[in-house]
C-alpha positions in Angstrom: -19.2 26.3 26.7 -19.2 28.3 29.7 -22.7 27.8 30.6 -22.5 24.0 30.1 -18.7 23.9 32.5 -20.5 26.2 34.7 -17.7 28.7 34.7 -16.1 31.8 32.4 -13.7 30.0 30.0 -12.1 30.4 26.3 -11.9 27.3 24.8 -8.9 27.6 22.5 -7.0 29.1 25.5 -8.3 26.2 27.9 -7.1 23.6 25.2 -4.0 25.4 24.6 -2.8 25.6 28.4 -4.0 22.2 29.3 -1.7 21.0 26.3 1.5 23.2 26.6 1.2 25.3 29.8 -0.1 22.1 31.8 1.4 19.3 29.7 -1.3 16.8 30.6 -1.8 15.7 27.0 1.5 13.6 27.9 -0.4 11.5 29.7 -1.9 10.0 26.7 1.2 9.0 25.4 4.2 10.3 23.4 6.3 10.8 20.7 9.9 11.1 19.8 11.1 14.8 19.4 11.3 14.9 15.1 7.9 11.8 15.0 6.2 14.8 13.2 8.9 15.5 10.5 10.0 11.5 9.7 6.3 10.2 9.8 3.3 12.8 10.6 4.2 15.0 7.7 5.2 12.4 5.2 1.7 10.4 5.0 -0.6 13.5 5.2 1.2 15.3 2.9 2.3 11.5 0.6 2.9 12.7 -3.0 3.2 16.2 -2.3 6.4 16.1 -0.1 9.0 16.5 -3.4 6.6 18.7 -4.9 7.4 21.0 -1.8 10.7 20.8 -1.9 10.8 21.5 -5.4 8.6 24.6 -4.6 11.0 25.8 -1.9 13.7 25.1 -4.2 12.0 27.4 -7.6 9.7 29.6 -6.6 10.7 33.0 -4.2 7.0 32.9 -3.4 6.1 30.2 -1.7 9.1 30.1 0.4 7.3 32.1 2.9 4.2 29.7 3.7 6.8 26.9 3.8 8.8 29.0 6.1 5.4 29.4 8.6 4.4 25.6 8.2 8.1 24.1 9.1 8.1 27.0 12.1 4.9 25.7 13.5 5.6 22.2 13.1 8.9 22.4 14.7 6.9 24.2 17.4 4.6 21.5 18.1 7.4 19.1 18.1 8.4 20.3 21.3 5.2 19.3 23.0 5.9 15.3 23.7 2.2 14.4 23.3 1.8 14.5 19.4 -0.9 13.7 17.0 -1.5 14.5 13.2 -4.5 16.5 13.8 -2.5 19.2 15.7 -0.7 19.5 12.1 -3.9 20.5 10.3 -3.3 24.0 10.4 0.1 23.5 8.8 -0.2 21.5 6.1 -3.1 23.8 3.7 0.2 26.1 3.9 2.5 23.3 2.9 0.3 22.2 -0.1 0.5 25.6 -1.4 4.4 25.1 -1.3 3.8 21.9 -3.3 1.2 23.5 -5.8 3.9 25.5 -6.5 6.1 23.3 -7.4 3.7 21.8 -9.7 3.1 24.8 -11.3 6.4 25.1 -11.7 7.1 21.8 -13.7 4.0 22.3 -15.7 5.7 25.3 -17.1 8.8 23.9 -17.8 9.4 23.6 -21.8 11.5 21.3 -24.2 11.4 18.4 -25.7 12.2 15.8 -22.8 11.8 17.9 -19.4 8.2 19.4 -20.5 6.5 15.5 -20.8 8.7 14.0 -18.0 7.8 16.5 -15.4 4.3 15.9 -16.4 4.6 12.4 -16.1 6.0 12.7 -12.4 3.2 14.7 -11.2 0.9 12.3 -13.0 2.6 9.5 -11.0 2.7 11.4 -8.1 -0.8 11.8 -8.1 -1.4 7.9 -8.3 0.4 7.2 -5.8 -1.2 9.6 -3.6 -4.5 8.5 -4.1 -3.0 4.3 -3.9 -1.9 5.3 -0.4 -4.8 7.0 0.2 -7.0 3.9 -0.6 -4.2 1.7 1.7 -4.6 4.0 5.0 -8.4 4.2 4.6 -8.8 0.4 4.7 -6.4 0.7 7.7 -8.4 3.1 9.5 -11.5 1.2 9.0 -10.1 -1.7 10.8 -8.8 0.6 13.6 -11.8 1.3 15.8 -12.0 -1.9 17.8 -13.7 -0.4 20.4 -16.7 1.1 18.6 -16.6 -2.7 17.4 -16.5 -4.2 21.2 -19.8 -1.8 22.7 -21.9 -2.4 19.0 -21.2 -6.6 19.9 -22.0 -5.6 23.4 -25.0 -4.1 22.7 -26.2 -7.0 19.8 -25.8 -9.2 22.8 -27.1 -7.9 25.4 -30.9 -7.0 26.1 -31.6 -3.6 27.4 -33.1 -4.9 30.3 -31.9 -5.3 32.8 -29.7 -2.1 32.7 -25.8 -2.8 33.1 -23.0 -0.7 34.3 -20.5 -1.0 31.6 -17.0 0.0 32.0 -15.3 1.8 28.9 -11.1 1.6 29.5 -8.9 4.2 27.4 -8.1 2.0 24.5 -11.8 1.4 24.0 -12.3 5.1 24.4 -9.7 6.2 22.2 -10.9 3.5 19.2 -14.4 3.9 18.0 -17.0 4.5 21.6 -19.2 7.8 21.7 -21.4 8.8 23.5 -23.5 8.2 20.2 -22.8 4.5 20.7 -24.0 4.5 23.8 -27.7 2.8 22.5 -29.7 1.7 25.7 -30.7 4.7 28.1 -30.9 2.5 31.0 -27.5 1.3 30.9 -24.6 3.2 32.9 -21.8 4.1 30.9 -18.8 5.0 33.0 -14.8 6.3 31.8 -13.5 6.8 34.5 -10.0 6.9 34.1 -6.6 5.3 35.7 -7.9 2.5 37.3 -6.4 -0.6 37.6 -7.7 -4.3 36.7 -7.4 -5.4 40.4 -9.9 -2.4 41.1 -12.4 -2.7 38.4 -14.5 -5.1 40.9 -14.9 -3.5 43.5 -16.3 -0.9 41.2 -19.6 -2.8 40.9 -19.2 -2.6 36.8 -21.6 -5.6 35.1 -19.1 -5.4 31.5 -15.8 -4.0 31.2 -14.6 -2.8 27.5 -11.1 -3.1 28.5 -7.4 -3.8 27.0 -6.5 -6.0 29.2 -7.4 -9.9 28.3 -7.6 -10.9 32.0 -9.6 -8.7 35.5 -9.6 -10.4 38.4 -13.4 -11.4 39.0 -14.6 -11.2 35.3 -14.8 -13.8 32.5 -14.2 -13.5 28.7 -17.4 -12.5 26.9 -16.1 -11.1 23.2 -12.6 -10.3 21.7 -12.9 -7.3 19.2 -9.8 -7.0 17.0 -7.8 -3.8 15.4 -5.7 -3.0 13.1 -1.9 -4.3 14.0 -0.2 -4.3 10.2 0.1 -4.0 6.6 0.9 -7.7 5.1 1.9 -8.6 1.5 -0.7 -11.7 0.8 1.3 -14.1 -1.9 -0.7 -16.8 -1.7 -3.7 -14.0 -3.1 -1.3 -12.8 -5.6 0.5 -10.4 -3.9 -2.0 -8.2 -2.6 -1.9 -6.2 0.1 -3.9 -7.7 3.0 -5.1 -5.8 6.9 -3.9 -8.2 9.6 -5.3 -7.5 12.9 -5.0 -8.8 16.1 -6.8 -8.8 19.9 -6.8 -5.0 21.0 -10.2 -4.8 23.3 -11.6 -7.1 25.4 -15.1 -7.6 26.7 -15.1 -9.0 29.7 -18.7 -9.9 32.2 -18.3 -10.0 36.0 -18.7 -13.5 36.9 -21.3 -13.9 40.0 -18.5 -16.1 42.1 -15.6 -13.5 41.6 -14.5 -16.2 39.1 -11.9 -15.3 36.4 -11.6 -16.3 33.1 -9.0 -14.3 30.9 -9.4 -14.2 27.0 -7.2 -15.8 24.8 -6.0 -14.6 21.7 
């Protein structure tokens, strides 16, 4: 890492400073204070969140890892930029809570309490792995802009080579620089620019979230998850509707514009 920055550096500390000591990861939006606690936590953790508490609640033992997981996530929920993955470190502590508490009901004796307990953590375990099956299918739909560069590319020839312009919401939703399929082409991110700027840029295609640039025409519309629907007219299942979320838009030769509708 420090040969490739061209300087002495320590990852994990240049991550953690640029996050807390800095606060730049704010500029990538935020969360409320407890969006951790009432959301984060509840759909990594899904059916082991009572088995937790039930944990904390019976066995001396795991109070301690539960005690370290809540600590740091009540940590973290200080910083206002928030995402799950800064919870990974927190939650194989938090499923231990929960194991324990299963453990806990599987030992549990008599007549009634033995099967129902089993029968919750049996339920439990459906439901986890329903809702598991629900937020994959969400996910999938959620890259719009790996969708909008792979169009892009389909309908474009590599030749001649284009300047393409990839905006935050594009960058944020699918594109790497693994996408990036024709060597000749110029691939820019350059960040906090303005529509009314992009122009003057000189870029060819703009992967952008904004349906209308001054001096560039619609080309594509890729869409992205926006919600989970109940579908009665297919029987009540549970359908992925999406909606409009990146735009590819191609400079027009006569500083034309031609915005995207939805």
């Amino acid at each position: 890492d420090s040969l490739m920055w061209g300087r002495w550096l320590w990852p994990e500390f240049e991550v953690l400073w640029f996050n807390t000591g800095e606060n730049k990861s704010s500029e990538w939006g935020t969360s409320p204070p407890l969006w951790y606690f009432y959301s984060a936590l509840p759909r990594a953790l899904l059916g082991a969140v009572p088995l937790a508490v039930l944990g904390v609640l019976l066995e001396r033992r795991a109070r301690g890892p539960a005690v370290i997981g809540i600590a740091y996530v009540g940590l973290y929920s200080f910083l206002p930029h928030k995402e799950l993955r800064f919870l990974f470190p927190a939650l194989p502590l938090l499923n231990v809570t929960a194991a324990a508490g299963a453990a806990r009901c599987l030992r549990m004796k008599g007549a009634f309490s033995a099967p129902l307990a089993r029968l919750a953590i049996f339920g439990l375990a459906v439901a986890t792995l329903i809702a598991m099956g629900v937020m994959a299918t969400a996910s999938a739909a959620n890259y719009p802009g790996g969708v909008a560069l792979a169009g892009l590319h389909a309908a474009e020839p590599a030749e001649p080579p284009l300047r393409v312009h990839i905006g935050n919401l594009a960058a944020t939703t699918g594109v790497s620089r693994f996408l990036q399929a024709h060597s000749a082409w110029k691939y820019s991110k350059e960040e906090h620019l303005q529509p009314a700027e992009l122009y003057g840029r000189g870029f060819d295609r703009l992967l952008a979230e904004w349906p209308e640039v001054p001096g560039f025409t619609c080309q594509a519309v890729a869409l992205g998850f926006e919600r989970i629907a109940l579908d009665v007219q297919a029987g009540f299942r549970l359908a992925i509707r999406k909606a409009p979320r990146v735009y590819v838009l191609a400079r027009s030769s006569d500083g034309a514009t031609a915005p995207c509708g939805d």
